[in-house]
C-alpha positions in Angstrom: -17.3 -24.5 -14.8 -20.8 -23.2 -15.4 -21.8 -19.1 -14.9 -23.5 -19.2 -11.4 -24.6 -16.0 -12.8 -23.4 -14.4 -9.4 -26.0 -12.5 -7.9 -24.8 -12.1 -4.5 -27.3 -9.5 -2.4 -27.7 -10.6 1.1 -31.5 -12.7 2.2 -31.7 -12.7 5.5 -29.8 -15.4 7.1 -28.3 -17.0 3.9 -24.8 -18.5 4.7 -21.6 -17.7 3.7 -21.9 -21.2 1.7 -18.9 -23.3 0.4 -16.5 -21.2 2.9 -16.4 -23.9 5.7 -14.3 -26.6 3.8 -11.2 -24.2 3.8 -11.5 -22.5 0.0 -11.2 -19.0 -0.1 -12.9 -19.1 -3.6 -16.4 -20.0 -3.9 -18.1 -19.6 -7.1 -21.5 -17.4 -6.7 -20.0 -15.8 -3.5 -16.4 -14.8 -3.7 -15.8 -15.5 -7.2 -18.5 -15.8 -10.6 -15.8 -18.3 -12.1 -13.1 -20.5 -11.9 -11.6 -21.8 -15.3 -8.7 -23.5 -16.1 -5.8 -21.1 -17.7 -3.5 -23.1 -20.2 -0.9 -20.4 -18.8 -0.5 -17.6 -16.9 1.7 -15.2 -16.1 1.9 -11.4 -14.8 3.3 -8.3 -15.5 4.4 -5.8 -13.2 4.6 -2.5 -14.4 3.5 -1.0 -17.7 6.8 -1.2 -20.1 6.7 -5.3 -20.4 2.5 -5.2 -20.9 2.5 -2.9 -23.0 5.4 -4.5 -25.3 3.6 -7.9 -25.2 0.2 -6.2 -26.3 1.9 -4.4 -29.5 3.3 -7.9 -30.2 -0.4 -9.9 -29.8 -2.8 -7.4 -31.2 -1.2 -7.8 -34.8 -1.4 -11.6 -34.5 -4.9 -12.0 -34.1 -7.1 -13.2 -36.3 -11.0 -12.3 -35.5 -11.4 -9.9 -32.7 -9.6 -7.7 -29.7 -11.7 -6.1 -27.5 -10.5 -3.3 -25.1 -12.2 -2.5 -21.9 -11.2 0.7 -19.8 -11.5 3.2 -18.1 -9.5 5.1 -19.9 -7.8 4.9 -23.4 -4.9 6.8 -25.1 -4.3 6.1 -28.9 -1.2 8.0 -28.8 1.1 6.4 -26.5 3.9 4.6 -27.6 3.8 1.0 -26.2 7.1 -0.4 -26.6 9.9 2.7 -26.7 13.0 0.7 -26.2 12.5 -1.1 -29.1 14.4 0.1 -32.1 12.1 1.7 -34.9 9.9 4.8 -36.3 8.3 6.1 -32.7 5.0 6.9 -34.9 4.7 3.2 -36.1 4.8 2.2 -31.8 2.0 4.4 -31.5 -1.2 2.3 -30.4 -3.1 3.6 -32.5 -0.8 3.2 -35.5 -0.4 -0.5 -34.3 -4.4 -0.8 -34.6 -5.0 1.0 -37.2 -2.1 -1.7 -39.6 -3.7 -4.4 -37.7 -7.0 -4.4 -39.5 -5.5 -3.4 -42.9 -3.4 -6.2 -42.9 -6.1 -8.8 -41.9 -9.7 -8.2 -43.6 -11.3 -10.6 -40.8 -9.8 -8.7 -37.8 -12.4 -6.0 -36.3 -11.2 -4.2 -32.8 -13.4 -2.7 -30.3 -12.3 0.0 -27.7 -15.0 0.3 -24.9 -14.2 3.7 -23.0 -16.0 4.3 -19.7 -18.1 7.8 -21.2 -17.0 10.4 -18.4 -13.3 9.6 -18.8 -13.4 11.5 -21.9 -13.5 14.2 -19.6 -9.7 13.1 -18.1 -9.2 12.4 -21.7 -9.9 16.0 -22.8 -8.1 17.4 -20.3 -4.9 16.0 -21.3 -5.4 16.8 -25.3 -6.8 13.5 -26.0 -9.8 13.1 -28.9 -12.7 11.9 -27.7 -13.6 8.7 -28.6 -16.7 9.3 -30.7 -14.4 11.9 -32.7 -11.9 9.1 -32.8 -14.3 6.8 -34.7 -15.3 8.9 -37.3 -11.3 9.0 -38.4 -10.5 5.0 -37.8 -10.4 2.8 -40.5 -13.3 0.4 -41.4 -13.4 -2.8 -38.7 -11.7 -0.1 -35.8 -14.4 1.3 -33.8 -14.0 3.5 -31.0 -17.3 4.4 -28.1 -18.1 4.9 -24.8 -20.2 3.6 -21.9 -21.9 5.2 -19.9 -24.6 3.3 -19.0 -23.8 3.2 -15.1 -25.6 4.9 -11.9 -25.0 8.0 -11.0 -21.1 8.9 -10.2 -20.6 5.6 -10.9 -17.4 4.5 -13.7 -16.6 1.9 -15.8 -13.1 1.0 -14.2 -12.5 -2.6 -15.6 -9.2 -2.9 -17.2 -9.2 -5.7 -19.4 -8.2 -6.7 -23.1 -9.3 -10.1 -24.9 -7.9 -11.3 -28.1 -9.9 -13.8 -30.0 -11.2 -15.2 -27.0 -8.2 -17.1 -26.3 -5.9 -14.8 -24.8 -6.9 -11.9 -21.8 -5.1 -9.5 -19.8 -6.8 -8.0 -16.6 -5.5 -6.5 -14.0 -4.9 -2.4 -13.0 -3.1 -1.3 -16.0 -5.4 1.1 -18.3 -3.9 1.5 -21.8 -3.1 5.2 -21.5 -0.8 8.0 -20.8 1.3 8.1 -17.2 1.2 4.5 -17.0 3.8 3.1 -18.9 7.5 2.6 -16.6 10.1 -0.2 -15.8 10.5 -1.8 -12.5 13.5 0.3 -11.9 11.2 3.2 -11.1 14.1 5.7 -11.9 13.9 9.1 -10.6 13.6 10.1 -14.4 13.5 8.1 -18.0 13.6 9.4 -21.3 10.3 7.8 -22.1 8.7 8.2 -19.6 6.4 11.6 -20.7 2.8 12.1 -22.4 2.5 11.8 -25.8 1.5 15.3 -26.4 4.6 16.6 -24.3 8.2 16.1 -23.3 7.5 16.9 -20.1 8.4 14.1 -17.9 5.6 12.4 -15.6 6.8 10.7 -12.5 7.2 6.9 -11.1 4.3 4.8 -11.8 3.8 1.3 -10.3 1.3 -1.3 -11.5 0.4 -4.7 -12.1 -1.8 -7.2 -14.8 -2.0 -10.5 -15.5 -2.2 -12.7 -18.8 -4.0 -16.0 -19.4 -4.9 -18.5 -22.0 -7.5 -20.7 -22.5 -11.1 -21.1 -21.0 -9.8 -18.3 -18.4 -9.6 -16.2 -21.6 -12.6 -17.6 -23.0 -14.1 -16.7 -19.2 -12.8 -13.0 -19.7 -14.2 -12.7 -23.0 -17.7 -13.8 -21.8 -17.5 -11.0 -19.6 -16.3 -8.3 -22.0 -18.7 -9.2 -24.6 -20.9 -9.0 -22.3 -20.2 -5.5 -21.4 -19.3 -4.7 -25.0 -23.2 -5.4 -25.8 -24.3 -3.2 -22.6 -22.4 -0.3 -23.7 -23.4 -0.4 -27.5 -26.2 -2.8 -28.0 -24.0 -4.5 -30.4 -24.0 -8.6 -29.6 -20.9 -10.4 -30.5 -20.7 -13.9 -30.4 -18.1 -15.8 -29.2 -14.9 -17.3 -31.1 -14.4 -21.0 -30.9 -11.6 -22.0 -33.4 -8.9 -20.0 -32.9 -5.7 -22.1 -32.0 -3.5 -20.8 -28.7 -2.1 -17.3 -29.3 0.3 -16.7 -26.2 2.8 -13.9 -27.4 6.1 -15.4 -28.4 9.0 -14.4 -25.5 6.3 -14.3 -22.9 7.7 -16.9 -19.8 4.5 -18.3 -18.4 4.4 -18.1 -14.4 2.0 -20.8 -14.2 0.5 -23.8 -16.8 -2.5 -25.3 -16.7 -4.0 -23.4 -13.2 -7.3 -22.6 -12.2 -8.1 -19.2 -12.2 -10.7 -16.9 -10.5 -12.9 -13.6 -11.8 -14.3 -11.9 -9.5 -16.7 -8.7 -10.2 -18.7 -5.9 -9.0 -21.5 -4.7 -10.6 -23.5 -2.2 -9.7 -27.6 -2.4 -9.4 -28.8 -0.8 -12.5 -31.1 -1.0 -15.0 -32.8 -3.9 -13.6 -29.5 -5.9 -12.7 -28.3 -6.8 -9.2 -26.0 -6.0 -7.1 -22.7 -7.9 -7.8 -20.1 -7.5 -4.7 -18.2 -11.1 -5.4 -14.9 -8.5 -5.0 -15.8 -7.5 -1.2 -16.8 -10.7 -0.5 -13.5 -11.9 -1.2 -11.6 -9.4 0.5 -13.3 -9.8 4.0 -13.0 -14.0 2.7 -9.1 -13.4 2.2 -9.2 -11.5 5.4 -10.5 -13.9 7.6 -8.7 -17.0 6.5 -5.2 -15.1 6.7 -3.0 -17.2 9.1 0.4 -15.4 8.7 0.1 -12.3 6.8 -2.1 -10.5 4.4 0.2 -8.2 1.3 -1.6 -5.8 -0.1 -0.7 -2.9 -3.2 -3.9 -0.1 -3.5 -4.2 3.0 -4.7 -6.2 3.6 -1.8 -6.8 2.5 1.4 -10.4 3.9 2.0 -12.9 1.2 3.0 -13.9 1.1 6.2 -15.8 -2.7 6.6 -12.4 -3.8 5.2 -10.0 -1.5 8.0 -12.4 -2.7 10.6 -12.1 -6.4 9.5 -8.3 -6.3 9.5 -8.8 -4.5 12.8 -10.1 -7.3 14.2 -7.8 -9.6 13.4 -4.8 -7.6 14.5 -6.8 -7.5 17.9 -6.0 -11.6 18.3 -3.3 -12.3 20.3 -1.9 -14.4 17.6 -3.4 -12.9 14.2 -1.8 -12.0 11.0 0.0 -9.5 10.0 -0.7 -6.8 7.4 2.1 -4.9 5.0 0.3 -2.1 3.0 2.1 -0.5 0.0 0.3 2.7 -0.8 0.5 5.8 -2.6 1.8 9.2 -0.5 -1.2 11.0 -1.8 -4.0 10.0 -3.8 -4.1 12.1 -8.0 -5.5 14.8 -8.0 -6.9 17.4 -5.0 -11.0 15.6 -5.2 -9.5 12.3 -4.7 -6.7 13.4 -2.2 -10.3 15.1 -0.2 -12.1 11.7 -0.6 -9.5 8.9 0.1 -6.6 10.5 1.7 -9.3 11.7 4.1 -10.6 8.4 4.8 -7.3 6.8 4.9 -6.4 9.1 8.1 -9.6 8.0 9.8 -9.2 4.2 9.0 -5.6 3.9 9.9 -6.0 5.6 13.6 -8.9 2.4 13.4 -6.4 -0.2 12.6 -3.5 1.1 14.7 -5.6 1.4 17.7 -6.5 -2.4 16.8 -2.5 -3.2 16.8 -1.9 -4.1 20.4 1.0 -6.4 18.9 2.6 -4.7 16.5 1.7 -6.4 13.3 0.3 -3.7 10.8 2.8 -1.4 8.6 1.7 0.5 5.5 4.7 1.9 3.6 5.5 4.3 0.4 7.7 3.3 -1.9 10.5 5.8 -3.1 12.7 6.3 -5.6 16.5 6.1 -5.7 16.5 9.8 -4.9 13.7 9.5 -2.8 11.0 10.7 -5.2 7.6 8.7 -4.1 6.6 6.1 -6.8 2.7 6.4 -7.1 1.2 2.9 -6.2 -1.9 2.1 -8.8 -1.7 -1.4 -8.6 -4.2 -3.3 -6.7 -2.6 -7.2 -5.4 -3.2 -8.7 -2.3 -1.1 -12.2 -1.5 -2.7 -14.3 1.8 -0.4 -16.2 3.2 1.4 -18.7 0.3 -1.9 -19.5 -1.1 -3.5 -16.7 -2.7 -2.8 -14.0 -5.4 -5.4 -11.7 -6.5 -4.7 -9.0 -8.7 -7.2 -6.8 -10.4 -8.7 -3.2 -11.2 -10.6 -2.9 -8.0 -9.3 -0.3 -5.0 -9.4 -0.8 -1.4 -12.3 2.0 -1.4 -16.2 1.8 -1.0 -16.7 2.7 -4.8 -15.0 -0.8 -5.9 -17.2 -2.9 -3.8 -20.5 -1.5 -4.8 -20.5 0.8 -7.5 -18.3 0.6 -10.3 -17.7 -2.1 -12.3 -14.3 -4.3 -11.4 -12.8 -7.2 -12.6 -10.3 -9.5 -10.4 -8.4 -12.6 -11.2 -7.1 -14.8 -8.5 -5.5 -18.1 -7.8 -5.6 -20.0 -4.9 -3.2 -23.0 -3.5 -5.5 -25.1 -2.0 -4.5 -27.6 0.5 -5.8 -30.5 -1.2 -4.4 -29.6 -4.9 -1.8 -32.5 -5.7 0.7 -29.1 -7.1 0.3 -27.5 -4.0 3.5 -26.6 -3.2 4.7 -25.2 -6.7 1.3 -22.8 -6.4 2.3 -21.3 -2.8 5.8 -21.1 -4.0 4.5 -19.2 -6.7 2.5 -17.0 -4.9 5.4 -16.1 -2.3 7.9 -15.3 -5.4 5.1 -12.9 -6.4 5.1 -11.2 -3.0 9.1 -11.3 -2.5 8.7 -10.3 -6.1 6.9 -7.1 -5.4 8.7 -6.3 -2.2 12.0 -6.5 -3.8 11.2 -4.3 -6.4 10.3 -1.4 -3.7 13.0 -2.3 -1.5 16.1 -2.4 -4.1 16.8 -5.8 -3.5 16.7 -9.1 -5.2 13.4 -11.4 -4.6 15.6 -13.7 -2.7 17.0 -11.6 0.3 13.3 -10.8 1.1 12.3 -14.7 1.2 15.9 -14.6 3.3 14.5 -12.2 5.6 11.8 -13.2 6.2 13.2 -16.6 7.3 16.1 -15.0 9.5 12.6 -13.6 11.3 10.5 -16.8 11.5 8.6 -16.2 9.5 7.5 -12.6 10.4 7.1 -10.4 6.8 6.9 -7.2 8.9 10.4 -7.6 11.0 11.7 -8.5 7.3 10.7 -5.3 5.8 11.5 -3.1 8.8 15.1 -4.8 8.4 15.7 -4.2 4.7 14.3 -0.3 4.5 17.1 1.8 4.2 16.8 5.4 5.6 18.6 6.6 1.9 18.4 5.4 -1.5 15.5 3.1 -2.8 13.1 1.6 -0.2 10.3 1.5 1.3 9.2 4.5 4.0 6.3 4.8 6.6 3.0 6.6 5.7 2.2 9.4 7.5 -0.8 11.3 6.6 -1.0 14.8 6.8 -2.6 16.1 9.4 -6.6 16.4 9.4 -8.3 19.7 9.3 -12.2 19.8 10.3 -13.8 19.5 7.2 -11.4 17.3 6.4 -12.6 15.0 9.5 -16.5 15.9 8.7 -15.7 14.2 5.0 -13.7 11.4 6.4 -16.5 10.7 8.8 -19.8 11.1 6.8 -18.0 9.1 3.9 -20.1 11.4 1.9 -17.8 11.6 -1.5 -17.4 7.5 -1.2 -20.5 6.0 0.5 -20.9 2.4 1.5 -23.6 0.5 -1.0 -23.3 -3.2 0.2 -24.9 -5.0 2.8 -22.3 -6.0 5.7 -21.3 -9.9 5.4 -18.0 -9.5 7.4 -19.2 -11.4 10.8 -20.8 -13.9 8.4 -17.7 -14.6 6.8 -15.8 -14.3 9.9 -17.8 -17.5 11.4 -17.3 -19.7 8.1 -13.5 -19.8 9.4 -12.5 -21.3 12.4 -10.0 -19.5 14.6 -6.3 -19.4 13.8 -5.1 -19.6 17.0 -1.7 -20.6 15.7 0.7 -20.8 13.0 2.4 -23.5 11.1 5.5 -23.5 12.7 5.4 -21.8 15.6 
């Protein structure tokens, strides 16, 4: 499909257009693309990602570009495997990549102020970085953004045929299994032995002209942040890493953005308008994993619906506390405010957000950012359920619908609910299978199915509390003043594009 070039700023009484014939996804609104993936698949935590990536770097044969927000030479991306650990460093694996191929040239694409996080922890700065990497590897930064605004795309393209996007940055703290154990060997910084904690997250991997798609877009921000224009790469045959189980073939796939107004661009919000989309066409039940849950245009939205006598239901997975004492101030804050909102709005009893824990009860921090609607949509990506990600950083999300009317219809929804039973089991400690169990001993209800598989011990799933809320911390949570809103309000024109779901298949 063509690039709509997805300018999406309100005008006045422009229409929410394309949402009335029942598709969630609508390029130049909620999306900037749909392309077709030859395969897809996703990975949920760091430990298998990363593994895959030190196995496809080496085997390109032009170009891998990496867009972050942050970037760690120095971790170790596969440590079970047997072998020197300094030869599993990335860098090292970058580094033998180009000498081993004189056609190969890597880029790494750093938003410019994480260098600051970077520093913190030990880490080179990037610019230093390039002056000691071979010929062909070149390290910089962007920082070509508004003010307080970050780069926070997560996103790697080899040879324009192969692209992961999703929440996981290639750095330190991120990499873990799905076992989430209270404590693993390799799980540590690379400067240090000193253990770091639980760490959930979630990417995906694609082939094809959803690659190509991806690589469009990275280029793209590859020749923002360095004036350097790349063109693309048409002749490179399929490069899907070998071991690597596809979850889907041949699927359409979505990428949807935010972009910032800046230097004479416009506003891109495709990622908000999808959200309140998602929200509003939700018959059954909205899943969602954030880092945050911060955005008030999306609390009241889901408010709203919890208000109908026979809405969805909502199932949050969250963090306990946001990283680091700032962020705790400007989210965890706003989370307080937003969830007396929605549980005001929950006259029937349909919202739960929930921490997940650790065998020994040890919270797991939640940085992933996936939200499954229902059995036809899964949208994972690198944008938070805070104001920041809809307006002022730069995001990328990739989605796939089930759309009535698609003749494989019911393998995509199937696919879409293993995801979510997928994802649940994991934080619950059980197989994918009793959670698609559960929720059919409870007709369908995915909240009665988690309240009946937490367990008061062991690994599970607990209810967030927030701590309680001292004055400033109420004057903050109220003003939004460390996260302000910077997108015009489309939710009651969305809203309207879907009819009323007054009932559920079913019931």
């Amino acid at each position: 499909m063509t690039d709509t070039g997805g300018a999406t700023a309100d005008h006045g009484g422009r229409t929410i257009s394309g949402l009335e014939d029942d598709a969630i996804l609508v390029p130049g609104e909620t999306c900037w693309r749909i392309e077709r993936a030859d395969r897809h698949t996703v990975f949920i935590d760091a430990a298998d990602y990363f593994a895959a990536l030190k196995q496809a770097v080496p085997r390109a044969e032009r170009r891998v570009l990496f867009i972050g927000w942050d970037f760690e030479p120095r971790i170790r991306l596969d440590p079970r495997a047997p072998g020197p650990a300094r030869d599993d460093r990335l860098g090292r694996v970058l580094e033998a990549a180009v000498r081993g191929n004189p056609e190969l040239e890597i880029g790494v694409l750093q938003w410019g102020l994480g260098m600051l996080e970077s520093l913190r922890r030990g880490v080179l700065p990037a610019a230093l970085l390039d002056r000691k990497a071979p010929e062909r590897l070149r390290f910089t930064v962007d920082h070509r953004h508004p003010l307080g605004a970050s780069h926070h795309q997560k996103i790697v393209v080899i040879d324009d045929c192969l692209a992961f996007a999703g929440g996981i940055d290639v750095t330190s703290d991120r990499w873990d299994t799905s076992e989430h154990l209270d404590r693993h060997r390799h799980r540590h910084r690379p400067t240090s032995r000193r253990p770091t904690g639980p760490w959930h997250d979630v990417t995906s991997l694609v082939s094809g002209p959803a690659a190509r798609a991806l690589g469009d877009l990275a280029r793209e921000r590859w020749e923002s942040g360095t004036g350097r224009h790349l063109e693309p790469i048409d002749d490179v045959e399929a490069c899907w890493p070998e071991g690597v189980e596809p979850l889907l073939t041949d699927v359409d796939v979505a990428i949807s953005r935010t972009r910032p107004a800046h230097g004479g661009r416009e506003l891109v919000h495709e990622i908000e308008l999808l959200w309140l989309a998602a929200i509003a066409a939700a018959r059954e039940t909205v899943y969602i994993e954030s880092q945050y849950f911060a955005n008030r245009r999306i609390a009241e939205a889901i408010a709203e619906r919890l208000g109908e006598e026979d809405g969805p239901e909502f199932v949050l997975v969250n963090p306990e506390s946001a990283d680091g004492w700032l962020e705790e101030k400007a989210m965890g804050t706003a989370r307080a405010r937003l969830l007396d909102i929605v549980r005001q709005a929950d006259v029937h009893d349909r919202f739960r957000i929930h921490v997940p824990v650790t065998e020994g009860g040890r919270p797991v921090y939640v940085h992933a950012k996936v939200m499954v609607v229902d059995d036809r949509l899964l949208r994972i990506g690198s944008s938070n359920l805070n104001n920041r990600s809809m307006g002022l950083d730069t995001e990328c999300d990739v989605t796939i619908e089930a759309r009535s009317d698609d003749p494989r219809h019911g393998e995509l929804a199937a696919t879409v609910l293993g995801m979510r039973h997928r994802l649940l089991g994991e934080h619950l400690g059980v197989e994918p299978d009793a959670v698609a169990s559960a929720v059919e001993a409870h007709d369908g209800s995915l909240v009665r199915a988690v309240d009946s598989l937490r367990t008061p011990a062991g690994r599970s799933l607990r209810p967030l509390e927030p701590p309680e809320q001292h004055v400033v911390d109420r004057v903050l949570a109220h003003t939004e003043l460390l996260d302000p809103e910077r997108t015009p309000d489309r939710w009651s024109r969305v809203r309207r594009a879907f009819p009323r779901r007054r009932g559920r298949p079913g019931h």
